[in-house]
RODO-2510 file (C-alpha; in nm, 4 decimals, decimal comma):
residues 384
     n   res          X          Y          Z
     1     x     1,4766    -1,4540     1,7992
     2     x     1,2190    -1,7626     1,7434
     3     x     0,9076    -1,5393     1,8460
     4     x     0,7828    -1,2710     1,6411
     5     x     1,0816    -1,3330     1,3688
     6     x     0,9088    -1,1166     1,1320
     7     x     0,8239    -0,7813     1,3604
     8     x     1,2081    -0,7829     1,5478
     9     x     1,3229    -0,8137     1,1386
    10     x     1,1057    -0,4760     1,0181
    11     x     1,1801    -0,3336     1,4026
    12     x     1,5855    -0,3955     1,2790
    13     x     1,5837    -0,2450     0,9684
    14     x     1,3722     0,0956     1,1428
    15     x     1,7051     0,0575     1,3656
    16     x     1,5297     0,0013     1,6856
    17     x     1,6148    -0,3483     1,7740
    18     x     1,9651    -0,4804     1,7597
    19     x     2,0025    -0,8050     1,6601
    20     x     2,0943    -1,0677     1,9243
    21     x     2,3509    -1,2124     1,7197
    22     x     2,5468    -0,8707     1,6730
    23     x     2,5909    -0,8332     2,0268
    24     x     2,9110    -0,7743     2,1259
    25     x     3,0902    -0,7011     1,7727
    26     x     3,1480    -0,4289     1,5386
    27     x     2,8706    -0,4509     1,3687
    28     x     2,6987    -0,3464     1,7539
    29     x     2,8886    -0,0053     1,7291
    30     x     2,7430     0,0734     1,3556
    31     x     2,4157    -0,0020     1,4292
    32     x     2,3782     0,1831     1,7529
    33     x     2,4871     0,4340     1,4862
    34     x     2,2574     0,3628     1,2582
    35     x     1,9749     0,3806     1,5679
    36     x     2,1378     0,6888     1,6564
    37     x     2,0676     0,8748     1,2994
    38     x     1,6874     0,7285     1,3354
    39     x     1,6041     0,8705     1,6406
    40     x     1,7697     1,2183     1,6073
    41     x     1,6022     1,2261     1,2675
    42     x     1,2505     1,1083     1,3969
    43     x     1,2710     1,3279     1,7315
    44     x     1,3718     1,6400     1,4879
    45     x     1,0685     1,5710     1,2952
    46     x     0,8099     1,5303     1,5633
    47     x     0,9918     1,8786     1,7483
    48     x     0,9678     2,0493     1,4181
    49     x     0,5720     1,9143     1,4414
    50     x     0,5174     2,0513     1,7878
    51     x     0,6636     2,4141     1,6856
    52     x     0,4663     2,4111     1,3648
    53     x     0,1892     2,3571     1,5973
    54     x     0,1900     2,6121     1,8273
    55     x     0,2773     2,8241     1,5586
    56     x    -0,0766     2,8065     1,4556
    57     x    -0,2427     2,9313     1,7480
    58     x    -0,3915     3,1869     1,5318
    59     x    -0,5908     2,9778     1,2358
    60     x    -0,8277     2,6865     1,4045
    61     x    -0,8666     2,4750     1,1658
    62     x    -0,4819     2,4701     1,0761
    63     x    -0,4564     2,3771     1,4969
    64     x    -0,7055     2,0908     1,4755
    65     x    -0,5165     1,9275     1,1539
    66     x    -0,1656     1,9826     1,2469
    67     x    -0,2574     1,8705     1,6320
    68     x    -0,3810     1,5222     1,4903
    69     x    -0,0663     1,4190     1,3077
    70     x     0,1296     1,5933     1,5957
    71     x    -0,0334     1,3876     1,8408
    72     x     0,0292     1,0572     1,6042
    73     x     0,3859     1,1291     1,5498
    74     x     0,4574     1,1738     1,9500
    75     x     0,2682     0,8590     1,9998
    76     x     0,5116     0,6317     1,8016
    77     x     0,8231     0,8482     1,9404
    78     x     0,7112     0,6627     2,2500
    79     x     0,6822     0,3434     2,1296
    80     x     1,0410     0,3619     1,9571
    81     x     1,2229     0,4995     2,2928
    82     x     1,0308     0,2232     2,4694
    83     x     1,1755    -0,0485     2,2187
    84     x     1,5269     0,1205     2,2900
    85     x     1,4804     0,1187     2,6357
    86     x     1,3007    -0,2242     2,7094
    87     x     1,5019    -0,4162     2,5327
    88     x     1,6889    -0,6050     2,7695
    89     x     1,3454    -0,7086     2,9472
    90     x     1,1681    -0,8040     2,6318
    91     x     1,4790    -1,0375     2,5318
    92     x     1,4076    -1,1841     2,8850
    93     x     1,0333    -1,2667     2,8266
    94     x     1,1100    -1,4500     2,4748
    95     x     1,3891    -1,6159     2,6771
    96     x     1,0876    -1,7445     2,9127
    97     x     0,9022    -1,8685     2,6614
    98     x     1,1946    -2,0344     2,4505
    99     x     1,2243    -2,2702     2,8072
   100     x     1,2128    -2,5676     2,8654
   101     x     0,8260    -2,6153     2,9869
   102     x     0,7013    -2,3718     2,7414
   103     x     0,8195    -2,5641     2,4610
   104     x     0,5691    -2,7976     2,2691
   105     x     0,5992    -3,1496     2,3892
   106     x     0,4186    -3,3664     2,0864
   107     x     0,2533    -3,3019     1,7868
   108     x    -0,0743    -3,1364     1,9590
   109     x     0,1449    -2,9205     2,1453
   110     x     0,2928    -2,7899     1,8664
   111     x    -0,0044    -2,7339     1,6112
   112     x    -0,1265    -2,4897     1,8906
   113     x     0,1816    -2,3088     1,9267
   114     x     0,2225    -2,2777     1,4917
   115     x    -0,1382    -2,1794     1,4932
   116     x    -0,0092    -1,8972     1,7430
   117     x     0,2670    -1,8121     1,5298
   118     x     0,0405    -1,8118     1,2018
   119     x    -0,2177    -1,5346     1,3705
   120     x     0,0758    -1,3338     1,5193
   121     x     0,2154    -1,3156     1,1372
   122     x    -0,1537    -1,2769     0,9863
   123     x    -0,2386    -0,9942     1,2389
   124     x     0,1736    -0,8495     1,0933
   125     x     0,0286    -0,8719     0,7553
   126     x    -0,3396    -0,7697     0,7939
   127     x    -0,2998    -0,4423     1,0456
   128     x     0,0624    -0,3847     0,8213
   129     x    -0,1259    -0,3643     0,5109
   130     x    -0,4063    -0,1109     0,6766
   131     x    -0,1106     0,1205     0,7749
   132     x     0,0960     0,0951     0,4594
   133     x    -0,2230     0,1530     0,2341
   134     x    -0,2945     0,4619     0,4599
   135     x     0,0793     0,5624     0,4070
   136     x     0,0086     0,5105     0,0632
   137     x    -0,3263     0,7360     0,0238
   138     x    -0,1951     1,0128     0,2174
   139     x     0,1391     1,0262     0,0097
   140     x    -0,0741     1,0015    -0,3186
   141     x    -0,2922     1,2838    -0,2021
   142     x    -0,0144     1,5031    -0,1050
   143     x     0,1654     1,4457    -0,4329
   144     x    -0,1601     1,5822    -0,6242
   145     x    -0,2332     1,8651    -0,3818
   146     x     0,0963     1,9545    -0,2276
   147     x     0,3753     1,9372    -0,5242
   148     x     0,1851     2,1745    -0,7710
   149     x     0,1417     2,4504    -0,4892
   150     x     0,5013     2,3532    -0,3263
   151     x     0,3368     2,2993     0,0008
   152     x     0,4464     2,0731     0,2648
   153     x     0,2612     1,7644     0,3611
   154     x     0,2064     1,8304     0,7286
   155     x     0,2353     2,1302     0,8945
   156     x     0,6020     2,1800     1,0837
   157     x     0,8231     2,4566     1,1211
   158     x     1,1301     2,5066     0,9531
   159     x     1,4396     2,7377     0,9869
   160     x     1,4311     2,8418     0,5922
   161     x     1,1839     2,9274     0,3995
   162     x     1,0999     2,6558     0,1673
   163     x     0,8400     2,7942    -0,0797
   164     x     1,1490     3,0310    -0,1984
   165     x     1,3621     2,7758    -0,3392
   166     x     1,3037     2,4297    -0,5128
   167     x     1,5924     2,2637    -0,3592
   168     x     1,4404     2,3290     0,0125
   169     x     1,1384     2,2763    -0,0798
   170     x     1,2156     1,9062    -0,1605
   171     x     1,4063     1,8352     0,0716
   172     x     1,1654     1,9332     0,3483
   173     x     0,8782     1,7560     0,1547
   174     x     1,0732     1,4181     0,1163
   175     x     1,1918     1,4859     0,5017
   176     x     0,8473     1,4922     0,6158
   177     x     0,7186     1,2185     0,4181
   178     x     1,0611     1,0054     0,5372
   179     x     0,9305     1,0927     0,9039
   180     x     0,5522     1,0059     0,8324
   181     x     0,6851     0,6450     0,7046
   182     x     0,9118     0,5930     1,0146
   183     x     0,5974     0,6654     1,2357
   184     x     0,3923     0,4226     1,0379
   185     x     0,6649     0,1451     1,0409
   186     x     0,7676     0,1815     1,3486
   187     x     0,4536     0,2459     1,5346
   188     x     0,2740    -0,0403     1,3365
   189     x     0,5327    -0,3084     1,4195
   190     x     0,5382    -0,1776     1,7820
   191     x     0,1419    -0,2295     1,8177
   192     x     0,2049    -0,6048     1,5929
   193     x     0,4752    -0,6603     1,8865
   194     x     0,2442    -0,6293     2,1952
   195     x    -0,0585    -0,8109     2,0124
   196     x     0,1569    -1,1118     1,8598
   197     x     0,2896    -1,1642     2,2517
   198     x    -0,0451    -1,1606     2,3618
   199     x    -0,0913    -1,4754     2,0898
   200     x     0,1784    -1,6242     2,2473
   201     x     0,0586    -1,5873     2,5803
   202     x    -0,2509    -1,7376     2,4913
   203     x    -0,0451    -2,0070     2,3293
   204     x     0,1026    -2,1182     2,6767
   205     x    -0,2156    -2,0920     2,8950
   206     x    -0,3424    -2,3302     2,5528
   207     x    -0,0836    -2,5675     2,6221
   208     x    -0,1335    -2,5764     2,9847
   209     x    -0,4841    -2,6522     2,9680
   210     x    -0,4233    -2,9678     2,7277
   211     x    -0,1374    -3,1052     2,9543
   212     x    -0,3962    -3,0535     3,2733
   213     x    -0,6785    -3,2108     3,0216
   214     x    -0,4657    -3,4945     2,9356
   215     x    -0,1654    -3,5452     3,1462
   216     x    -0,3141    -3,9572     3,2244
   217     x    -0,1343    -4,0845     2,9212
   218     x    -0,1522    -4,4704     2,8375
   219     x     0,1853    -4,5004     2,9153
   220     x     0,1462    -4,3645     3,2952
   221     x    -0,1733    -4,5844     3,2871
   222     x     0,0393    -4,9059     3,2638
   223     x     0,3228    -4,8001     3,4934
   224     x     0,3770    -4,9062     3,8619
   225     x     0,1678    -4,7068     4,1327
   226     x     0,4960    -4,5747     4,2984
   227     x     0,5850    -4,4334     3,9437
   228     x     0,2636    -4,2929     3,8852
   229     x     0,2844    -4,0877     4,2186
   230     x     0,6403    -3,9807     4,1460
   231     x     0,4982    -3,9037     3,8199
   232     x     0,1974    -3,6997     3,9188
   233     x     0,4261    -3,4149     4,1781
   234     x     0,6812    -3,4036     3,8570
   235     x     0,3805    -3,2925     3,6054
   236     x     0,2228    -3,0867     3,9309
   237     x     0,5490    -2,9523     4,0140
   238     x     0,5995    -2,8302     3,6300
   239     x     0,2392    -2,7139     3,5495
   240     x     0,2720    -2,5031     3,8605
   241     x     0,5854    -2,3375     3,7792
   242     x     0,4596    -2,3421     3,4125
   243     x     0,1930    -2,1273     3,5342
   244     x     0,4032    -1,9127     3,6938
   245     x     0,6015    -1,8376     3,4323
   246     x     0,2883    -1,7591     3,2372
   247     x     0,1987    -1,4648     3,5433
   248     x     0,4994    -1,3695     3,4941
   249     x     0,5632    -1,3030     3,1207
   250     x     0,1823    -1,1550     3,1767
   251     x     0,3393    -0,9176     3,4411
   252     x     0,6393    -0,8367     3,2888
   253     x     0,4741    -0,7529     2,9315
   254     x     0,1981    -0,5152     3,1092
   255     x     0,4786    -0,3042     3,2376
   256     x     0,6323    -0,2332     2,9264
   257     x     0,3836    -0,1857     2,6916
   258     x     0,1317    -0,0257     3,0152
   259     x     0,2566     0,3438     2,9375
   260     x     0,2899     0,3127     2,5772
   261     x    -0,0842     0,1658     2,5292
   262     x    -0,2032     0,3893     2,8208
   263     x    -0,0551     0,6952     2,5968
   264     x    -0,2647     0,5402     2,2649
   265     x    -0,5661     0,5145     2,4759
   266     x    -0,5575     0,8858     2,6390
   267     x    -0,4391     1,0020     2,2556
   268     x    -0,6535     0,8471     2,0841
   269     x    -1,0212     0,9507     2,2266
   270     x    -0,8866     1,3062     2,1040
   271     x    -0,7681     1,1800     1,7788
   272     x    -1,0861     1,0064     1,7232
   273     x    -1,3522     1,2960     1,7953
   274     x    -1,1583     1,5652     1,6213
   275     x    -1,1316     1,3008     1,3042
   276     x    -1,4464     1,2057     1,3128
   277     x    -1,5382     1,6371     1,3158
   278     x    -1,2964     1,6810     1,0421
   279     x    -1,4534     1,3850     0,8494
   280     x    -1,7983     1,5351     0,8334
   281     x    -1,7089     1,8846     0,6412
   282     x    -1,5241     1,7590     0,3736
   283     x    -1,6461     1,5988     0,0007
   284     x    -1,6787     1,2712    -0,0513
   285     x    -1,4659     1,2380    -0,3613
   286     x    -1,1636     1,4969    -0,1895
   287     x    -0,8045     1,3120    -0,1621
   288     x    -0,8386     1,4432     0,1917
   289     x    -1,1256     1,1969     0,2721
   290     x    -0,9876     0,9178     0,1761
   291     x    -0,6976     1,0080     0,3589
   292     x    -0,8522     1,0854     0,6759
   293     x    -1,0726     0,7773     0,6029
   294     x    -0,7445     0,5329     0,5688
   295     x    -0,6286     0,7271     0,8800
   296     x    -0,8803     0,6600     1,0526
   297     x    -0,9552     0,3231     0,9910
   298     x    -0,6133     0,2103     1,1711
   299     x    -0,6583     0,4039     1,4663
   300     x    -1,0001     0,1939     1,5382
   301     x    -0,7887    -0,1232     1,4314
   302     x    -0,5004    -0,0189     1,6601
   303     x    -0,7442     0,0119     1,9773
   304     x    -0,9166    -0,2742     1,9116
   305     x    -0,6304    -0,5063     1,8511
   306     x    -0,5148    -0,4270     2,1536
   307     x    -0,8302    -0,4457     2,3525
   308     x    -0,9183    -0,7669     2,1587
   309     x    -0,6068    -0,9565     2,2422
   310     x    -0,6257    -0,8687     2,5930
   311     x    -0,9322    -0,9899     2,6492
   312     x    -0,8347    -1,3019     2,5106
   313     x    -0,5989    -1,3441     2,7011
   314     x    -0,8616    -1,3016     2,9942
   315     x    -1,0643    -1,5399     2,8592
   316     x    -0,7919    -1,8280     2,8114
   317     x    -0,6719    -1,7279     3,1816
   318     x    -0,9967    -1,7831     3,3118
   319     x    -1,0519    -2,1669     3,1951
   320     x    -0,7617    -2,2926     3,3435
   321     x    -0,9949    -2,4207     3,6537
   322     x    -1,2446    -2,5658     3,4140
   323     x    -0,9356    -2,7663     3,2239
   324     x    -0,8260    -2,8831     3,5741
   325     x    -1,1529    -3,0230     3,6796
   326     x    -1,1909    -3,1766     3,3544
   327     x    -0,8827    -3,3942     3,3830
   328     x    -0,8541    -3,7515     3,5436
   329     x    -0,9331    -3,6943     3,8835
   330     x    -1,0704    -4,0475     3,9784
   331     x    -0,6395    -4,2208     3,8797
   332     x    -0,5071    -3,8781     4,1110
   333     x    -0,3434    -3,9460     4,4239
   334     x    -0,5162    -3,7359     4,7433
   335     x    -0,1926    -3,5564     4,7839
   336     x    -0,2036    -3,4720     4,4162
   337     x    -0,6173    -3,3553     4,4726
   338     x    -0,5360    -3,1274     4,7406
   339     x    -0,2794    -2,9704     4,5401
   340     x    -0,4510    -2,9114     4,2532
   341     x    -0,7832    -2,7542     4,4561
   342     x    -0,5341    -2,5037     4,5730
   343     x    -0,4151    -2,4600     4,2263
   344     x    -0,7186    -2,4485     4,1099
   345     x    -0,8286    -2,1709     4,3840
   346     x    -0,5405    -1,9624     4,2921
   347     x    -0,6850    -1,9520     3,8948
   348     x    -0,9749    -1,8325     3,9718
   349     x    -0,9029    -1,4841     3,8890
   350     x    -0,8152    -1,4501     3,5350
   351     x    -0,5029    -1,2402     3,3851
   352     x    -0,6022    -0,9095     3,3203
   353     x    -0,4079    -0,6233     3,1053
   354     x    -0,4516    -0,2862     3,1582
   355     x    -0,3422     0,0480     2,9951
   356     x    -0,1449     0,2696     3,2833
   357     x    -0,3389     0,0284     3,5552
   358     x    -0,6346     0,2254     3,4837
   359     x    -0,8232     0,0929     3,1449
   360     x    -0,8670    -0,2833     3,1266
   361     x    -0,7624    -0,4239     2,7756
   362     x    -1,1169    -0,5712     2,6986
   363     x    -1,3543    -0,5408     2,3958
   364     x    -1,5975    -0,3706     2,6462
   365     x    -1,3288    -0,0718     2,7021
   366     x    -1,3356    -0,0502     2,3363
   367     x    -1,7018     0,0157     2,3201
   368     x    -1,6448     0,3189     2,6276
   369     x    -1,3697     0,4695     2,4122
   370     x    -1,6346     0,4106     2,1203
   371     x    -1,9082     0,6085     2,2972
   372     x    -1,6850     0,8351     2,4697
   373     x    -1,5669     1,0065     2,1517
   374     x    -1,9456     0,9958     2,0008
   375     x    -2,0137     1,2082     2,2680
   376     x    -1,7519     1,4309     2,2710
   377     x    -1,8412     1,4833     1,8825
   378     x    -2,2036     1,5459     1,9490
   379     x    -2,0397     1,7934     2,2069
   380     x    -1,8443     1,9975     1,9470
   381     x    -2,0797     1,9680     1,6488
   382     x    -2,3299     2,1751     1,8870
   383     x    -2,1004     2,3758     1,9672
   384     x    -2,0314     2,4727     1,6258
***
């Protein structure tokens, strides 16, 4: 895998993504065991969440707390069977853009492309290292406030009682804490996935704007005016199926990650206001806080990541008519003219992402979620 090297690596070791090169062999049949252990272990967990939760029907604030995680841990379920399931058709995207006119063509071509692959591995490392250092709090906290009382991190149910024996007790408490990390890995490098493709597809509309920019080298400049018209349908033939491979990565990528982000979106206004509600009533200097702080903190990352990238994407999309009228129109053909002002008619509308073809992946759908969930905490803190 050339694209993303980094996220497919984590995603292989979480046993969600079986390596390309493994296809086919033995080593297919133990990790599809190995992904087989994951999942029945992560699905157990976020089942033994969901009982736990309606268990607690009776105490409200128990509800509220266990109902965030709950919520958390269903979300990156998702995102892992989506992985699983998808697989096939992400491998075919990455195959578009490992083609032949997707490829950088000289040494502009390909400091765009690195500084696509350098943000897509910052963005890995940044939103990585909020996650992990949330992990990180919330373990700490529970180590100081959990082991001394033999309580469990997160509220699940059980078919023993663990507070009667050491032995159970530990192993449920490192069991939960194993299936709080595999949420956080794999739910991290699911989000790094979609955003570091978005880089990518910013990368190509990038590159196709230069080559539209600057396609009248000095070497076409010199050549023969038959060669320069054969010349001119070859780069209009590429750019134009260029573009379309751009739509269609676009395309292909908004259907699967659409449900997965649309599921973040409708989860995470909930999340949000009953954090934020949670937030207010406790100390400062509690473990909890800064828990619930860190916790917070990636879910407004997570959102808007995704509603950044998008619109970037949008924005990119949307000069490609600008970076065809700026090129060389005077040495064009007519035949080649015409062309491009139908090309250039067809770019008018810009790409556009959306989460379950309902919310638009732009900064200003951040700011409704935003507001949204300040409302609905004004909402409940009258309430109360």
């Amino acid at each position: 895998m050339k694209v993303l090297t980094e996220n497919f690596r984590i995603l292989q070791y979480c046993g969600v993504w079986l390596p390309v090169k493994w296809t086919g062999n033995f080593k297919e049949k133990c990790y599809h065991f190995y992904t087989i252990i994951i999942v029945l272990l992560y699905s157990s967990f976020c089942v033994s969440c969901v009982i736990g939760f309606l268990m607690s029907m009776d105490d409200i604030e128990k509800l509220v707390n266990s109902g965030v995680m709950m919520l958390t841990f269903i979300t990156s379920f998702v995102k892992m069977m989506n992985l699983l399931i998808k697989r096939n058709d992400m491998l075919q995207i990455f195959g578009y853009m490992d083609g032949r006119l997707c490829r950088p063509q000289n040494t502009v071509e390909k400091s765009i492309q690195l500084n696509s692959t350098d943000r897509a591995r910052s963005i890995l490392k940044f939103y990585g290292s909020m996650v992990m250092g949330a992990v990180i709090t919330i373990t700490i906290g529970s180590l100081f406030e959990d082991v001394p009382t033999r309580n469990l991190p997160f509220n699940g149910y059980l078919p023993y009682y663990h507070s009667e024996n050491f032995g159970y007790w530990i192993f449920a408490f490192l069991y939960q804490h194993f299936g709080h990390f595999c949420c956080a890995a794999i739910g991290c490098v699911s989000d790094t996935v979609v955003y570091g493709t978005l880089i990518q597809i910013c990368s190509q509309l990038k590159i196709l704007k230069y080559r539209f920019r600057n396609y009248m080298s000095e070497k076409l400049k010199k050549s023969e005016i038959s060669s320069v018209m054969i010349e001119e349908q070859n780069f209009f033939d590429d750019s134009l199926e260029h573009h379309l491979i751009i739509l269609q990565i676009s395309s292909e990528v908004n259907d699967i990650f659409s449900f997965t982000i649309f599921t973040q979106f409708l989860l995470s206004s909930v999340i949000l206001t009953v954090t934020i509600k949670t937030l207010s009533s406790l100390s400062l200097m509690s473990s909890k806080f800064a828990s619930i702080v860190s916790y917070l903190s990636c879910m407004l990352g997570q959102i808007f990541f995704f509603c950044w990238y998008g619109n970037e994407v949008s924005l990119e999309s949307s000069g490609i008519t600008s970076a065809v009228y700026e090129g060389d129109w005077l040495t064009y053909s007519l035949k080649t003219r015409k062309n491009l002002l139908i090309f250039m008619a067809r770019t008018i509308y810009p790409i556009v992402f959306t989460s379950g073809h309902i919310v638009t992946l732009t900064v200003a759908s951040f700011n409704s979620l935003i507001k949204m969930s300040y409302s609905a905490y004004n909402v409940l803190s009258q309430v109360a």
